[in-house]
N, C-alpha and C positions, 0 to 999 in steps of 0.2 A: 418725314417722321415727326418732324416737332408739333407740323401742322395737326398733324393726325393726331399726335397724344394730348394736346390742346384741345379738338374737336374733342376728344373723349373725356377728358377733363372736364368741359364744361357742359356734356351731355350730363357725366355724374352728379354734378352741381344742379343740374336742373332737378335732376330726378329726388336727390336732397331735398331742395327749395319745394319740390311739389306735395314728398309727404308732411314736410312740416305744415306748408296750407293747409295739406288737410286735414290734422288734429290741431289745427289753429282752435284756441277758443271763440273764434270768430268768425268762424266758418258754419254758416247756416245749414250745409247739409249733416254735418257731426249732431249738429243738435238734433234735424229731422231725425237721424239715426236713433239718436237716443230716447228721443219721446218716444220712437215706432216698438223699441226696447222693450220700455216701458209700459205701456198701454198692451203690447201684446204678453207682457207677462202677466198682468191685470185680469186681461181677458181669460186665460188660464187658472190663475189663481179662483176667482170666481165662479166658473163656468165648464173646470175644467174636466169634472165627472160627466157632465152633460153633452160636452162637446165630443167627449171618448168615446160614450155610448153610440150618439150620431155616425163617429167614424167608423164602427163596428161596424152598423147597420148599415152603411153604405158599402162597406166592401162585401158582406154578403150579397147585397144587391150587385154587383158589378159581377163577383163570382155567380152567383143565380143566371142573371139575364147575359150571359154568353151563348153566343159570339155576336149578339147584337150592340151589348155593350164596348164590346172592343171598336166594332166599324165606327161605333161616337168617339171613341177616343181617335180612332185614327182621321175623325175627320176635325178634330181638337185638337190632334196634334200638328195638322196641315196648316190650320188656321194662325195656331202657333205660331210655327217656324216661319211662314209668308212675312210676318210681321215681326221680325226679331226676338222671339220671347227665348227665355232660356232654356234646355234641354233637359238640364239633371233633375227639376222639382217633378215630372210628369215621369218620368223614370225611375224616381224613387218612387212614387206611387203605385207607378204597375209592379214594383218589385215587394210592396206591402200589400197588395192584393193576391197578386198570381203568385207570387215566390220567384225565384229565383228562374228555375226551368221553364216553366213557360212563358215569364215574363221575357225572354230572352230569345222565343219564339215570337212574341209578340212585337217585340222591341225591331227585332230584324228586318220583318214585314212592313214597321213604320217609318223606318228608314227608307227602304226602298220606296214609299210612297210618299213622303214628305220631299222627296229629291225629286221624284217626279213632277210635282206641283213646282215643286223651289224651280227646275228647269222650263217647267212649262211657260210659269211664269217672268223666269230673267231671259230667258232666248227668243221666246215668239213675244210673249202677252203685253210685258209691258218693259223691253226690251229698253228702250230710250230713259224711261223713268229708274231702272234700276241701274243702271249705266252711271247717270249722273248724281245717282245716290253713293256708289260706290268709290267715285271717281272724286267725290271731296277731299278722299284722305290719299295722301303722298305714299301711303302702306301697300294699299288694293292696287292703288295703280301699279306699282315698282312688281307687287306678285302675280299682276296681269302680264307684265311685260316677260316675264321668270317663268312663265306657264305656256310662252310663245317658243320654249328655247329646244326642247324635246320632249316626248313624250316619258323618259325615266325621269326628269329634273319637274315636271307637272304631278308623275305619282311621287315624288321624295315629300313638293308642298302641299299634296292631298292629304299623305298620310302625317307628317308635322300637323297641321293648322289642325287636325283630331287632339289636340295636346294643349291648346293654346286657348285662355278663357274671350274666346270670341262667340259673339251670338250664335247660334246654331242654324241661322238659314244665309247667315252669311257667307257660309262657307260653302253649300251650294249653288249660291246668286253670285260666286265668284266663278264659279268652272262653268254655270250658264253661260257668262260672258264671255269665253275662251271657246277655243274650238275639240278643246276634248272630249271624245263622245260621252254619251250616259253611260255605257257601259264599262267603259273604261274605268270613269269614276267612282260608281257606283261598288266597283270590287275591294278597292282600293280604300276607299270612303270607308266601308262596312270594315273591313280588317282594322283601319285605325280608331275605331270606334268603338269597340271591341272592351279593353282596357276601362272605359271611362264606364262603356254602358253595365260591364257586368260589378263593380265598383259602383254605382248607385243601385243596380237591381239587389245587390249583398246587404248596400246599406237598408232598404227600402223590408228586405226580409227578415232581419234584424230587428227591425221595430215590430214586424209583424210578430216575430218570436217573443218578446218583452210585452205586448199585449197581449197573450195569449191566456185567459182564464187558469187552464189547467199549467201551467209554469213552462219555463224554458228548458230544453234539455244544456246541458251545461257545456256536454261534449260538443254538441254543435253549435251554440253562442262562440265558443272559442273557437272554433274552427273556423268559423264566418269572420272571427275578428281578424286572426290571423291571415287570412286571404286580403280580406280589406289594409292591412295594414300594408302586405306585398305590394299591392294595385298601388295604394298612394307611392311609395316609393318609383314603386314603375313609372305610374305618369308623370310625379313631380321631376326625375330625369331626365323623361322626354321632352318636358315643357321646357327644358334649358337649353335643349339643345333647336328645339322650337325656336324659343327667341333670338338666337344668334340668326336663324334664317329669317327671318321677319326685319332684323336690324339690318341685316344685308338688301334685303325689300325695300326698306326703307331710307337708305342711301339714296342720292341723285342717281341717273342713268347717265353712263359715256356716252357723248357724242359721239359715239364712230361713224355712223353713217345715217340716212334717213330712218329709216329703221327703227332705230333707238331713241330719236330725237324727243325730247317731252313734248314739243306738238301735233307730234305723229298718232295718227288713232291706232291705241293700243287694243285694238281689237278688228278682225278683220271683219 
């Protein structure tokens, strides 16, 4: 016990010492931060009638040219996730174009299609490369091994890692590399998904309601906030109890048998 409340001790310690690096005044990414702050409010401030107009115009466009415009996005959104990019900025967006309701048809279908690619690509394509891109961090491995254990304890870290600000194709290129089928995932995936996705399609309609020429209706502004404010709550909940299973990932493995061994290939 002492071992263990030291270990924690000094885990918290670290976690201290890390956010103070990073509002160190000496810390070159705070300042990147701040010129991007800056320069983007510039950009705004300046150009910011111009660039409004633009966004209008392009969401009529995106609205007009369906459903051709949707397959570019969904193959925008493939291209995406293959490469770690984040999920909520492209989600807010289909939820300032389509609204809420069919952004939400929309969104479901890209799911299932970005997973596809995400599997195509970590189980057959390029199988060895994503392997040992995953396998850097002491995390992916420990939730590889946690994903070996049963098939309820693989959907509990399905549906968690939906809660947890991790890349969004990571969390596919991790069940690529385990033996859980697609569809298994895939159900499971989309259910914890759920929360975050309709929580940016609210946010994304929201803006589209405050742009709107003819005004907002008020009853519905509040309605949308008050749903978004529910969601944050919901996920910030779930992200806690998220992180205790990840800290648990992130522990060493017991030796018990070969099985478990850290030089053991944690994938069959």
């Amino acid at each position: 016990e002492g071992g263990g409340g030291a270990a924690a001790g000094h885990k918290e310690l670290h976690k201290s010492a890390s956010w103070r690096d990073q509002l160190s005044l000496y810390n070159p990414k705070l300042w990147a931060f701040v010129a991007a702050v800056v320069v983007i409010s510039l950009v705004g401030y300046v150009c910011g009638k111009k660039l409004f107009a633009e966004i209008i115009t392009a969401k009529e466009w995106f609205r007009a040219a369906a459903p051709w415009s949707i397959l570019c996005y969904y193959f925008l959104l493939v291209g995406w996730s293959v490469v770690l990019m984040p999920y909520s900025p492209l989600c807010i967006a289909v939820g300032f174009i389509f609204g809420f309701y069919w952004g939400l048809v929309i969104q479901l279908g890209a799911m299932v299609c970005t997973n596809l690619a995400l599997y195509a690509v970590g189980r057959y394509l390029l199988r060895d490369w994503v392997e040992r891109q995953m396998h850097q961090h002491r995390i992916w491995k420990g939730l590889t091994r946690m994903l070996a254990t049963d098939w309820q304890e693989a959907a509990r870290i399905n549906l968690l890692l939906c809660f947890m600000p991790v890349p969004y194709g990571s969390h596919g290129y991790l069940f690529a590399l385990s033996d859980v089928p697609f569809a298994q995932f895939i159900s499971v995936f989309m259910l914890g998904m759920l929360p975050n996705t309709c929580l940016n399609l609210l946010i994304g309609e929201a803006m589209s309601e405050a742009s709107d020429p003819h005004g907002a209706s008020a009853y519905n502004t509040i309605g949308i906030a008050l749903v978004i404010a529910a969601l944050v709550v919901a996920v910030c909940h779930a992200s806690t109890v998220a992180h205790k299973v990840l800290d648990e990932a992130e522990a060493p493995s017991p030796r018990i048998g070969p099985h478990l061994s850290e030089n053991a290939p944690l994938v069959a």
